[in-house]
C-alpha positions, 0 to 999 in steps of 0.5 A: 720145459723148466719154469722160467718165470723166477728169471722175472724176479727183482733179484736178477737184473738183464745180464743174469737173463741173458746168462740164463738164455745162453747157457740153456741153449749151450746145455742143450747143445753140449751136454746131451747124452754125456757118456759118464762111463768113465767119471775122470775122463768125462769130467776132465773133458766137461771141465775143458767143454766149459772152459771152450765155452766161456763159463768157467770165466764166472767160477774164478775172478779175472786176474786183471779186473776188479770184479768180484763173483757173482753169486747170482750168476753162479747160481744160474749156471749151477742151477741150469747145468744140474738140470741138464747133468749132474757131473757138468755141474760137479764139474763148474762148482770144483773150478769155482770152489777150489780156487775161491780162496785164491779168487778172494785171498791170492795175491796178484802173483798167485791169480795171474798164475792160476785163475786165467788156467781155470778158467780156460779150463786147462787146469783142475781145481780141488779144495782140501779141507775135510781131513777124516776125524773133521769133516764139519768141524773144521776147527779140530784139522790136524794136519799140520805144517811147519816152517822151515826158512823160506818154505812150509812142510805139510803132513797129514791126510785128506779125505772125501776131496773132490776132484782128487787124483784128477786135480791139477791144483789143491787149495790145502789147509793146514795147522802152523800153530799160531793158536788153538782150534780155529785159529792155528790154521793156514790155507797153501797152494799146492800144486799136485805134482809136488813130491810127497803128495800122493792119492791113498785111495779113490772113493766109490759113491752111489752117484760116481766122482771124482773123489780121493783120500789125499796123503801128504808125506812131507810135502814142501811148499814155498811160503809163497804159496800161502793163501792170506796170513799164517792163522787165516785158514779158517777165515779164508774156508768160511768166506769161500763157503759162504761164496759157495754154499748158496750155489749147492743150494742152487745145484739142489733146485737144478735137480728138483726142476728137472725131476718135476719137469719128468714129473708132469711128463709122466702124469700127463702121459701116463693114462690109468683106467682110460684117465691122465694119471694126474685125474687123480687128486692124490697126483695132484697133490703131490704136484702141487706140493713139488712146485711149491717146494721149488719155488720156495727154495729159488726165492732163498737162494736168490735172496741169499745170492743177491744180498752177497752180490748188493755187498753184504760182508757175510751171508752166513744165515742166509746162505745155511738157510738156502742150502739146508732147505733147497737141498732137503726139499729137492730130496723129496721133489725128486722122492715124489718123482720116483714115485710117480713113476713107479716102477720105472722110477728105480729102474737103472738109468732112468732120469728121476732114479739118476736124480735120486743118487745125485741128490742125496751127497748135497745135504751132506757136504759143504755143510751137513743139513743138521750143522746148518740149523745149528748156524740158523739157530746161532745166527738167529739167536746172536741177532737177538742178544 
């Protein structure tokens, strides 16, 4: 059984507790033994599961309310549901992800037509943003779209887009040339039964989703369907990451928890030359080092997720430092895990062998762990001058 005494915490108040409780026993209950053969079907239905459950009414805001996410309960769901399933929790992150923009940019118009469908579940929410010669480089997209009278011409290509092909909605930026580099791009609506808008090609990972390389062949859109202002594209992705980023890092614990919870089952039941496999002061060690790791990260984490939540504007540093060292650290937890179980541990299907194929894309995307420490590097420096 995952540690739960991080729950106690200053940084969480009753309802996250409650959350945590709840979303134990619906895990339990709902997403034992998720039959993953077919990666679209199975994560179109967990979208809907979650949907019926009532999570996905924490990944978008509510259309007729004013509260804002909440970054510390997005956290605990993806921290619990990664435990429990990798593509539950893929699944939850893309509804929260792909609509951030219209959760903190839409206009009344653009939330009351798709935030109450995401979060029922009954639409699928993508965000296209990495193009193939921009993947952390934002700045250098060259997808572009024009204006022609009341409506917008979109070209290019995306790719590495999550939920590709399986989307119901993609959040799409673009450049319309109100300036270089950053600052000529726009963020659109698309909606993904709008002519031109075609899946070039589906991409195989070594821990299967839904994943696409998106073609867009003068796909129209209304202006409508702009997201802020023409030249706000980069502003809207950097707020919806800095939401955002800190939730992988919590994703990344998720994984860690349960590949140390595997861990002390195998040593604790494991027995060589007549002894407990953890006897030996070498396992222990390595124990001791796993548990220290996941703490560490659950302390950055929640730091980063509750000073969005007490109203900080920005979280960039905190956000970069959460994600590049939980994501890194879950990477050697579940290391040490394999091998602690020897050969069982790359023995196809097992749990720390699934663990060890889910971890390894969150150091790359939303931020590789090397453009990370150049964040930290000029959030730190920039404090300093």
């Amino acid at each position: 059984m995952a540690d739960k005494t991080f729950l106690n915490w200053p940084f969480f108040e009753d309802r996250h507790r409650d959350l945590a409780q709840s979303l134990e026993a619906w895990a339990a209950d709902n997403l034992a033994g998720i039959d993953h053969t077919d990666t679209d079907a199975a994560c179109t239905a967990l979208v809907a599961a979650l949907g019926d459950g009532g999570w996905l009414n924490f990944a978008a805001v509510d259309p007729d309310s004013d509260a804002p996410l909440d970054v510390r309960s997005l956290c605990l769901i993806r921290e619990t549901l990664a435990r429990h399933d990798g593509l539950a929790d893929f699944a939850f992150a893309m509804q929260g992800l792909g609509t951030g923009a219209i959760s903190l940019f839409g206009t009344d118009a653009q939330k009351q037509h798709w935030l109450p469908r995401v979060r029922s579940g009954a639409a699928v929410s993508a965000f296209a943003l990495t193009e193939p010669q921009s993947g952390s480089d934002v700045a250098n997209s060259t997808m572009t779209a024009v204006q022609y009278g009341d409506d917008y011409v979109l070209n290019g290509e995306k790719t590495w887009i999550s939920n590709g092909g399986i989307a119901d909605v993609y959040t799409t930026f673009a450049r319309t040339g109100d300036g270089p580099g950053a600052k000529g791009l726009s963020a659109f609506i698309v909606p993904a039964d709008t002519p031109g808008m075609t899946v070039a090609e589906r991409l195989e990972t070594i821990a299967p989703h839904p994943l696409a390389t998106l073609r867009f062949d003068n796909v129209r859109v209304p202006a409508s369907a702009m997201l802020g202002r023409s030249g706000d594209g980069f502003k809207i992705a950097m707020a919806v990451l800095d939401v955002f980023r800190s939730t992988v890092a919590a994703a990344a614990l998720g994984f860690a928890r349960r590949a140390l919870d595997e861990a002390l089952t195998r040593v604790t039941t494991r027995r060589v030359q007549g002894a407990p496999l953890f006897d030996l002061q070498m396992v222990q060690g390595h124990i001791a080092d796993m548990a220290m790791d996941v703490d560490a990260s659950a302390l950055l984490i929640y730091r980063a997720a509750w000073t969005k939540d007490a109203g900080a504007p920005r979280i960039t540093r905190e956000a970069a430092m959460a994600k590049l060292f939980s994501t890194d650290q879950a990477q050697k937890v579940i290391d040490k895990a394999v091998q602690l179980h020897g050969g069982d541990g790359v023995r196809s299907g097992q749990t720390v062998e699934k663990l060890y194929r889910e971890i390894r894309a969150l150091r790359i995307y939303e931020g590789a762990s090397d453009v990370q420490r150049v964040i930290i590097a000029r959030q730190t420096l920039g404090a300093h001058t």
